[in-house]
GUSESE-736253 format. One line per 2 residues: for each residue x, y, z of C-alpha. Coordinates in Angstrom, 3 decimals. Example, Ala and Ser with C-alpha at 12.3 -4.5 7.8 and 13.67 -1.06 7.14 Angstrom:
<recs>
12.300:-4.500:7.800 ~ 13.670:-1.060:7.140
</recs>
This chain:
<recs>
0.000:0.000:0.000 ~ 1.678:3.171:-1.088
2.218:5.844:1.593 ~ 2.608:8.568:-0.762
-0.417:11.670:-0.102 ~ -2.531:12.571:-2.898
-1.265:15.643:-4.847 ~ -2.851:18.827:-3.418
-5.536:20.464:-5.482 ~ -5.295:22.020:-9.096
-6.400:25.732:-7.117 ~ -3.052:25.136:-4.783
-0.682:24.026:-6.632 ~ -1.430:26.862:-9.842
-1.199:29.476:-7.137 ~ 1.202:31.732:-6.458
2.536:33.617:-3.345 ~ 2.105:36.975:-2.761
5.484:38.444:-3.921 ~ 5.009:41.586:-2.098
4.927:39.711:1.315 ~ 7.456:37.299:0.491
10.011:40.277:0.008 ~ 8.642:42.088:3.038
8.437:38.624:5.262 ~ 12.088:38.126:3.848
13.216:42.121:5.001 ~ 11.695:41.571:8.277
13.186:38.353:8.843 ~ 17.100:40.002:8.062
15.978:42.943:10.713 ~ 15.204:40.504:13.042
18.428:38.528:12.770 ~ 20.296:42.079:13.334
21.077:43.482:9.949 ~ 20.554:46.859:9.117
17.742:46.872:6.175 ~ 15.825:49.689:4.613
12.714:48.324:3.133 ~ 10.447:49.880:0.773
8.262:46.673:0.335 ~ 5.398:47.066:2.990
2.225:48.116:1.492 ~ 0.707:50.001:4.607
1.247:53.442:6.197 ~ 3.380:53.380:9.083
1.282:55.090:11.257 ~ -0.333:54.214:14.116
-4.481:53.738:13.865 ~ -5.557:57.016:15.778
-6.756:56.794:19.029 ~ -10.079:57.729:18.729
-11.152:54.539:16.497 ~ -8.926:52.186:19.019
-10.823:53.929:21.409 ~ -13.996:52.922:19.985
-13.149:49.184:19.113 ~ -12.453:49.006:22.752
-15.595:49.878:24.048 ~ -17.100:47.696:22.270
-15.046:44.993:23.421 ~ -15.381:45.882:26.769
-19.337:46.352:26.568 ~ -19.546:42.913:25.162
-19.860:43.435:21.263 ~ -18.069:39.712:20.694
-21.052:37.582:19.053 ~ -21.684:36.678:15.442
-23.097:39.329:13.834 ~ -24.850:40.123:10.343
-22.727:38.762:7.551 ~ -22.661:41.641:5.337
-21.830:44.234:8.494 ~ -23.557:45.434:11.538
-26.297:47.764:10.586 ~ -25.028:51.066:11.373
-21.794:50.470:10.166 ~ -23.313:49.674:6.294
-25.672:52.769:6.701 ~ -22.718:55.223:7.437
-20.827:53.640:4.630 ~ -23.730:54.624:2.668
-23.939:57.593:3.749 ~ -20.317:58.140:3.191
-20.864:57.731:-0.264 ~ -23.217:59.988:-1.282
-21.774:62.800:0.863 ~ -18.404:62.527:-0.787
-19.666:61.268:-4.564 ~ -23.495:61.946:-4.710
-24.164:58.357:-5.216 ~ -27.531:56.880:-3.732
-26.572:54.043:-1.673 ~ -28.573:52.318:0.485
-27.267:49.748:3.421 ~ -28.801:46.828:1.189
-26.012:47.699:-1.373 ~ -23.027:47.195:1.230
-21.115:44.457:2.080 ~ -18.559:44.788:4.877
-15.607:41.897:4.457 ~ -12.538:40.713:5.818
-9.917:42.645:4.364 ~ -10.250:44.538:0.711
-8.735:41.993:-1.164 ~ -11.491:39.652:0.134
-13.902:42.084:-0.946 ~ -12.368:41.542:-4.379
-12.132:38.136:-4.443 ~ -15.930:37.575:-3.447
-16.677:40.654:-6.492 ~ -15.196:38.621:-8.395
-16.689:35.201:-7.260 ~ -20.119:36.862:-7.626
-19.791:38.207:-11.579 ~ -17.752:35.196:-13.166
-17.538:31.443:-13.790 ~ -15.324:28.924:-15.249
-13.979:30.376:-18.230 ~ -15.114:33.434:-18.075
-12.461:36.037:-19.465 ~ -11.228:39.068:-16.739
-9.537:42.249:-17.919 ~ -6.499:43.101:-15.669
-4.356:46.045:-16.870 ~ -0.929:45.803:-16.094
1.039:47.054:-13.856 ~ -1.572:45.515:-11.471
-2.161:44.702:-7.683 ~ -0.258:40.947:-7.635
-3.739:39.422:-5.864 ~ -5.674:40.480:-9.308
-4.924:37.643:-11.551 ~ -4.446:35.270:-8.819
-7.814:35.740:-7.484 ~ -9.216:35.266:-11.284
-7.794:31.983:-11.181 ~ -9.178:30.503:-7.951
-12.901:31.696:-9.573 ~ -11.865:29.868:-12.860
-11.839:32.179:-14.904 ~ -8.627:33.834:-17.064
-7.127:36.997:-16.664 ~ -6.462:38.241:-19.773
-3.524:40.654:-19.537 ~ -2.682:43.957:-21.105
0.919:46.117:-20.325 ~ 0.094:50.154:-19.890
3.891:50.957:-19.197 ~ 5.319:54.209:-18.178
4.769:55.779:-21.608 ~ 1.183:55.801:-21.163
1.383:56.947:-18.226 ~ 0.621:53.311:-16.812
-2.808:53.963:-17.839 ~ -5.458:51.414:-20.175
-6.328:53.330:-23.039 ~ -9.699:52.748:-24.661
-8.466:51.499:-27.511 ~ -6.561:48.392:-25.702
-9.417:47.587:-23.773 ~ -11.702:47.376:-27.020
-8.763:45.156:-28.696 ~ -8.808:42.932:-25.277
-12.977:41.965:-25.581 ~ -13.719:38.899:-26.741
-17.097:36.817:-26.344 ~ -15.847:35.256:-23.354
-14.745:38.402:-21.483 ~ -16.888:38.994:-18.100
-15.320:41.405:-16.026 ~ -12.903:44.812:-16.189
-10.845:45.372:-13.267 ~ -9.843:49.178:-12.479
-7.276:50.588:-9.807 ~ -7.294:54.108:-9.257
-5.160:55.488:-7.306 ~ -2.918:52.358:-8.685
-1.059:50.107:-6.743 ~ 1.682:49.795:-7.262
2.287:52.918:-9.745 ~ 0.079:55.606:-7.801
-1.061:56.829:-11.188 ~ -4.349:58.405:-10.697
-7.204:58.521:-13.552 ~ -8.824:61.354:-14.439
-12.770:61.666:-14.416 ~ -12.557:61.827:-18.397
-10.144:58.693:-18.771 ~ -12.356:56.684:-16.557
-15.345:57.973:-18.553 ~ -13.993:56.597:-21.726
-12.954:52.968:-20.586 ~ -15.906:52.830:-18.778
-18.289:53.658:-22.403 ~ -16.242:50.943:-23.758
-16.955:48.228:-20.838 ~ -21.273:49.038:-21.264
-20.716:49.187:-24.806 ~ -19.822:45.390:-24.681
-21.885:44.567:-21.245 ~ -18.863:43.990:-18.960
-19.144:44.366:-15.313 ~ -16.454:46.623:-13.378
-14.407:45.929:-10.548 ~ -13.093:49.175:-9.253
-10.894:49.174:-6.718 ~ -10.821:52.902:-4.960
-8.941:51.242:-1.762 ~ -6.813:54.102:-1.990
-9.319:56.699:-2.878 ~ -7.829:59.149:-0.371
-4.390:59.145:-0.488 ~ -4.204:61.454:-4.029
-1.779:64.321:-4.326 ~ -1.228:67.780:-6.285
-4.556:68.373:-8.169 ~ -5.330:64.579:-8.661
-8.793:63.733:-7.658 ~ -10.536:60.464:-6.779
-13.699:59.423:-8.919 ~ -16.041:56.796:-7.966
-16.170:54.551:-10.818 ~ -20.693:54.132:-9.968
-20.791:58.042:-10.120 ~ -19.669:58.377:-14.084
-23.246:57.012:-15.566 ~ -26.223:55.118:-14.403
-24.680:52.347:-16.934 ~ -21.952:52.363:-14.750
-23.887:52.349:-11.484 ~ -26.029:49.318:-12.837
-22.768:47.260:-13.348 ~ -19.652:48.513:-10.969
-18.903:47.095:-8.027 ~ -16.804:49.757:-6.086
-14.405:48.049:-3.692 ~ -12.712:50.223:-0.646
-11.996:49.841:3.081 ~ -10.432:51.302:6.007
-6.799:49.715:5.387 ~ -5.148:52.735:3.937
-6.611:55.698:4.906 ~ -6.893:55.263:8.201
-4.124:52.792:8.959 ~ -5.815:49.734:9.946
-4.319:47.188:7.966 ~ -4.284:44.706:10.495
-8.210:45.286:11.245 ~ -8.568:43.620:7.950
-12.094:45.862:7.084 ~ -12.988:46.095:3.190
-16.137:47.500:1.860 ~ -17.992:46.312:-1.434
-20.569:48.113:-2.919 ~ -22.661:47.257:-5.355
-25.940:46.874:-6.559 ~ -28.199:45.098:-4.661
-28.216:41.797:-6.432 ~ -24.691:41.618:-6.340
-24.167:43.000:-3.048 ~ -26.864:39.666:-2.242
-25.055:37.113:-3.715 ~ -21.244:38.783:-2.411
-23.128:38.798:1.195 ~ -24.410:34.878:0.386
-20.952:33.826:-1.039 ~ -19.146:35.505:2.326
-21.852:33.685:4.691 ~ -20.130:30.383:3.813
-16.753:31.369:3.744 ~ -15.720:33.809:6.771
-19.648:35.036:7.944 ~ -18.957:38.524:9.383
-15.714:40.306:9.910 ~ -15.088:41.114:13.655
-17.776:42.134:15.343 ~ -15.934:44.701:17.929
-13.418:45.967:15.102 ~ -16.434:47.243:13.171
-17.107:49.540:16.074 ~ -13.807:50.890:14.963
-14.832:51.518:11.463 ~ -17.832:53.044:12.349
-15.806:55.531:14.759 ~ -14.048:56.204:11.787
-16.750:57.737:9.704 ~ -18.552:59.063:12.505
-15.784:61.256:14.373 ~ -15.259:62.836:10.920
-13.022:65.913:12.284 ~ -10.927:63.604:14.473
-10.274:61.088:11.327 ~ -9.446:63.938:9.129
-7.238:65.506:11.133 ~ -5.007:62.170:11.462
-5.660:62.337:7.926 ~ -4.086:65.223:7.082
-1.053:64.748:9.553 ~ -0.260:61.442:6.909
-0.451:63.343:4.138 ~ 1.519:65.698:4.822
4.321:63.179:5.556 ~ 3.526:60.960:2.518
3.464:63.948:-0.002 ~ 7.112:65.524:1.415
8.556:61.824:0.797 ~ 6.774:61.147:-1.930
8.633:64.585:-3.419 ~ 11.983:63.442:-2.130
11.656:59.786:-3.061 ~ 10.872:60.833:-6.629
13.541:63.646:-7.024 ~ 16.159:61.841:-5.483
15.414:58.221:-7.697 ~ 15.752:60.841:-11.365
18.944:61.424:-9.790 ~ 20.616:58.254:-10.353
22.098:57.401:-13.581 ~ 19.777:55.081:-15.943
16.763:55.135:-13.309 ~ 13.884:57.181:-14.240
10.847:57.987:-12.512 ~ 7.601:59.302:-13.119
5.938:60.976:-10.228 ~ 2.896:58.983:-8.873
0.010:60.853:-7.952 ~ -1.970:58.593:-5.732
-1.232:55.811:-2.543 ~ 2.076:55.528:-1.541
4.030:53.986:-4.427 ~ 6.560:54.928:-6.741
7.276:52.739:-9.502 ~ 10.936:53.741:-11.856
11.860:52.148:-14.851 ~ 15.821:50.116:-14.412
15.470:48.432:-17.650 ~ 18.602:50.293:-18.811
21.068:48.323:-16.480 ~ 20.321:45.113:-18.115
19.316:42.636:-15.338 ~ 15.920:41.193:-14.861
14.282:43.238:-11.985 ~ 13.717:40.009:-10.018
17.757:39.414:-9.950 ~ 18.617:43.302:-9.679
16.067:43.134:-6.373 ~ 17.764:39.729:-5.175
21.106:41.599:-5.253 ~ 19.794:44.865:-3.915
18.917:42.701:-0.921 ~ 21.511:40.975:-0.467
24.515:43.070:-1.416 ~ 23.466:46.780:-0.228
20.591:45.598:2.682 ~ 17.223:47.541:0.250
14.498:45.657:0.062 ~ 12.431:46.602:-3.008
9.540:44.488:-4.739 ~ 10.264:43.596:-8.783
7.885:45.119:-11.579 ~ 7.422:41.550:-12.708
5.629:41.061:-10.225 ~ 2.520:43.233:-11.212
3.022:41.970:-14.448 ~ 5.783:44.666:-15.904
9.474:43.478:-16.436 ~ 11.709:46.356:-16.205
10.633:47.954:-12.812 ~ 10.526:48.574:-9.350
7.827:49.262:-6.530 ~ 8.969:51.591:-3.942
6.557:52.081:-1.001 ~ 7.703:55.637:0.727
5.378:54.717:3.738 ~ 7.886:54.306:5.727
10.618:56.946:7.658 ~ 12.340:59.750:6.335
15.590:58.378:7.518 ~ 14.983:55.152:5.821
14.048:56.816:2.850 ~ 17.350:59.168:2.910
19.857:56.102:3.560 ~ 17.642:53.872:1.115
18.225:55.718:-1.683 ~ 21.928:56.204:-0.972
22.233:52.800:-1.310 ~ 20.347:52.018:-4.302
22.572:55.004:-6.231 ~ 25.534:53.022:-5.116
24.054:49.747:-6.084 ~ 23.200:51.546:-9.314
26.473:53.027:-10.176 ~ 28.387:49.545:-9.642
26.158:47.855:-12.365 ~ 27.381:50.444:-14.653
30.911:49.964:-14.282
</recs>
């Protein structure tokens, strides 16, 4: 009788691992073990949740909030969300139309559990969040891949989304602000790609999970807001993650119209039922103490946009790196195609041979790059990019 387990399942073994974590688990493990290592890897602010929504979550912890609650979010927490929305967009919402999950990306993943099947085709312009087409694959379907480098701006033009349709194609995902480029749509761009999508009866995932965090004159747009064909077939993703620093709270938001948000809310009751019933005291803090959360707000901001500045100024400095300037999240993304290494080998060395810990383009589906995250310390940044010039300027001896 042979010993030998049964191979794992087709989803497991056509998966693959975050990259993004695997270079910050791998930073975090050198730290530990003493070295000195700058990482710009980590995809979350490195600020502290402010006080007044910790406050909250532990009041509710203390006053007994710790029983299941409604899958799709306690009540008051889905009617400020809608709320939210048409105070900052003008878009009717009601709490029907809300789905509170664990984490954004799960709010993604049931989107796009609820909209496609086996075989079903999924848009993903490139650069893109790694989860995107990995997330397409455990529904089945096939992510259908187009590059928007840095000459475009990193932006999907209408024309490559119209050349990307076939019969099979379901579902258009949007990121804006971008991770991991921080390029930032305008209302018009979104307008056009979106014509395009009703045009051929796709449904839209946009993911506004960074919504907030925009710079300069950029401005967010809801992706529902642009047309009532739009409304009828977006589902809007966001959460609390980024803009309020409370990634480890793991609280995403879906909205969507209601027969969506039904069958999301259906799908999450037999996966994870509701996301921490005390935590969403938290989130509801958030939206409710609206001059305390902006004020924290603002006092990230501020910090982001200064490094975001220097990051960008200082990378353009560096022999064959260029740079364009994100607009949105926390991310810069330069081009170091001109040194001639694959970006996951010029990463590996940057690691290893000058302690920077930076995640490779290939990753989000462009060769040729690097993500920066600048949410992390001006002193990091300053002796970061020292080292990466250095790094830089021994590949081109």
């Amino acid at each position: 009788m042979s010993l030998t387990p049964a191979p794992l399942s087709t989803w497991s073994r056509a998966l693959a691992p975050s990259p993004t974590l695997a270079v910050d688990a791998k930073a975090k493990a050198m730290q530990a073990a003493g070295e000195d290592v700058c990482s710009f890897a980590a995809g979350e602010p490195d600020f502290d949740t402010p006080a007044h929504i910790k406050d909250a979550c532990a009041a509710a912890l203390q006053s007994g909030r710790t029983k299941y609650g409604p899958t799709p979010g306690i009540e008051p927490l889905r009617q400020a969300i809608a709320a939210r929305y048409a105070a900052e967009y003008n878009l009717a919402v009601t709490p029907n139309q809300v789905v509170v999950s664990p984490g954004g990306k799960f709010s993604c993943y049931l989107g796009i559990l609820a909209t496609c099947s086996p075989g079903d085709e999924v848009i993903v312009p490139a650069p893109f969040w790694v989860s995107y087409p990995e997330m397409v694959k455990l529904a089945g379907a096939v992510p259908k891949v187009v590059l928007c480098d840095d000459r475009a701006g990193f932006k999907l033009t209408p024309a490559q989304l119209a050349a990307a349709i076939t019969p099979r194609t379901r579902l258009l995902i949007l990121n804006s602000p971008s991770n991991p480029t921080g390029a930032v749509y305008t209302r018009a761009e979104l307008a056009a790609l979106v014509a395009v999508a009703v045009q051929h009866n796709l449904y839209i995932l946009s993911d506004e999970m960074y919504e907030h965090l925009v710079y300069d004159a950029a401005k967010p747009t809801c992706v529902a807001t642009l047309s009532p064909e739009a409304q009828a077939r977006t589902l809007v993703v966001a959460g609390f993650s980024k803009t309020y620093a409370m990634t480890g709270w793991r609280i995403g938001t879906l909205v969507a119209p209601a027969p969506i948000a039904k069958a999301v809310g259906e799908l999450q009751s037999q996966m994870t039922s509701n996301v921490t019933s005390f935590a969403q005291y938290g989130a509801l803090a958030a939206l409710q103490e609206k001059e305390k959360t902006t004020a924290a707000l603002a006092t990230m901001m501020t910090a982001f946009d200064r490094r975001r500045q220097h990051l960008h100024a200082e990378l353009n400095k560096i022999p064959g790196v260029s740079c364009l300037l994100a607009q949105g999240a926390f991310y810069l993304f330069p081009n170091i195609s001109s040194f001639g290494l694959k970006d996951q080998e010029f990463c590996a060395r940057l690691l290893d041979e000058e302690k920077v810990a930076a995640v490779p383009g290939s990753a989000f589906g462009a060769e040729g790059y690097l993500r920066l995250s600048y949410a992390t310390s001006d002193a990091i940044i300053a002796k970061g990019i020292g080292r990466l010039g250095r790094f830089c300027a021994k590949l081109r001896k």
